[in-house]
C-alpha positions as a printed Julia matrix, in Angstrom:
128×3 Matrix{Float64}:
 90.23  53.45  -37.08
 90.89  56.08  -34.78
 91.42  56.71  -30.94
 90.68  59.16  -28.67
 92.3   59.92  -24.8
 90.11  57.25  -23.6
 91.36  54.21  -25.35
 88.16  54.21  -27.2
 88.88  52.92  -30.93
 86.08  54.33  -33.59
 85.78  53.09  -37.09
 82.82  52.68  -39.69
 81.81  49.6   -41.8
 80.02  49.47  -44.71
 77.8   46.12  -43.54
 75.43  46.34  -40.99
 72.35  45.32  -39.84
 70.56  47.36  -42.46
 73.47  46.4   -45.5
 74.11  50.02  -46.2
 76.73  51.18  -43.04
 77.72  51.86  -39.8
 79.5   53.96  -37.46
 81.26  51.9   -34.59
 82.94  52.5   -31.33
 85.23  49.94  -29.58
 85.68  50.62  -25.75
 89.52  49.84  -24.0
 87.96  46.14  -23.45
 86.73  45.22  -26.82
 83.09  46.19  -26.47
 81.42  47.35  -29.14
 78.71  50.08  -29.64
 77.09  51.1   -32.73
 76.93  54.76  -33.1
 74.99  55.13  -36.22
 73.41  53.4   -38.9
 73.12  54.74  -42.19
 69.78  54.4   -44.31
 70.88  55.46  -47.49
 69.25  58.88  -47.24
 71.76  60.22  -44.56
 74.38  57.95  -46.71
 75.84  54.17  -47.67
 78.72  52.79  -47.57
 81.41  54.21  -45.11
 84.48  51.92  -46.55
 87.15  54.9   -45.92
 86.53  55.05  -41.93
 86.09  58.43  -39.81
 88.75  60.91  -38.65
 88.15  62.64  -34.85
 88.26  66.42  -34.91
 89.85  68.27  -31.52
 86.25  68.88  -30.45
 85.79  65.02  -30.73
 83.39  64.9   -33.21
 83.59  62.15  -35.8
 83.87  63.11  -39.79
 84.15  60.6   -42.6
 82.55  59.74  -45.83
 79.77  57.59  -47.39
 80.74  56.38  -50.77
 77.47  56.14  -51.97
 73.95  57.87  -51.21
 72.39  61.19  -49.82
 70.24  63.33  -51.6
 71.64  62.81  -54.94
 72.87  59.03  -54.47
 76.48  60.33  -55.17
 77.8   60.23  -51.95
 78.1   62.55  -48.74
 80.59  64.16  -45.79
 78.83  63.31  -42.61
 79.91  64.69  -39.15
 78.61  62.52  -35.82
 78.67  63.53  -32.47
 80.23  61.23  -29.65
 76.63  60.82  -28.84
 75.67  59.51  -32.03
 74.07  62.44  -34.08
 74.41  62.44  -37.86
 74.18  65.7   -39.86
 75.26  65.63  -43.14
 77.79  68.12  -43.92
 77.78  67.98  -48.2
 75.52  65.84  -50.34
 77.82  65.15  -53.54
 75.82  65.74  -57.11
 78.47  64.41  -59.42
 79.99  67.5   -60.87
 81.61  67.9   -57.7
 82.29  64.83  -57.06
 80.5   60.81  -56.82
 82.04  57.91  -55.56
 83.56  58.29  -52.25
 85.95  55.96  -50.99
 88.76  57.64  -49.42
 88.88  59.58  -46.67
 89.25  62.74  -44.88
 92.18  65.08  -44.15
 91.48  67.74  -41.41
 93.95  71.33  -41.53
 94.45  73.39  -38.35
 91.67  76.05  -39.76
 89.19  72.86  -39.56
 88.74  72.36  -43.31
 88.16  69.32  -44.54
 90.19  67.98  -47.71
 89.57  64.75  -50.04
 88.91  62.89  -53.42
 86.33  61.23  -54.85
 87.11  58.66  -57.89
 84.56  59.79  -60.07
 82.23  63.08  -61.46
 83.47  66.02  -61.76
 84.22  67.88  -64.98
 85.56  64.77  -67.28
 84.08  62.46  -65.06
 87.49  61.14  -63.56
 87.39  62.38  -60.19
 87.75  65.12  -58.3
 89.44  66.75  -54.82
 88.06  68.61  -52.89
 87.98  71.1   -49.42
 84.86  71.43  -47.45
 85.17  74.52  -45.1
 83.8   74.78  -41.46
């Protein structure tokens, strides 16, 4: 999980109401609000969490779906807007479940543990 200035705690499960994921925030008193709820499409599986970006947008990875079914980088706005930021194919990558490393120029660095060119894995950096 993560927190921001406000003592808000954000996180992401990979159960929900819909069995595919969720994007959480916990409020200084332990209330909880659900952000976002994946469908598969947009995503499944969130098991690494969500990093917070200066701006305070939220960034993590789904381990499985998206367009291809091998996984995405999703971005979410403290408001609860979803855009996904790279649908995975398998030669660059399938089976997310770590997450995301953020560098001072904004790029976004990980792994996934499986695809790529012998189908062990890959890492990689998504630019802004």
């Amino acid at each position: 999980m993560v927190r921001d200035s406000a003592g808000n705690f954000y996180g992401a499960t990979t159960y929900g109401s819909n069995q595919v994921g969720l994007v959480f925030k916990l409020d200084p008193i332990g209330r909880e609000t659900v952000l976002f709820t994946f469908n598969g499409n947009d995503g499944a599986y969130p098991s690494a969490g969500v990093i917070r970006s200066p701006k305070g947008m939220l960034c993590g990875t789904a381990e499985f779906g998206g367009k291809f079914g091998a996984g995405v980088i999703f971005s979410l706005s403290p408001s609860g807007v979803e855009k996904t930021l790279h649908d995975f194919e398998g030669p660059d990558g399938a089976d997310l479940l770590t997450g995301l490393f953020r560098d001072n120029a904004g790029n976004l660095y990980g792994t996934a543990t499986e695809g790529g060119a012998y189908g062990q894995g890959t890492v990689f950096k998504l630019t802004p």
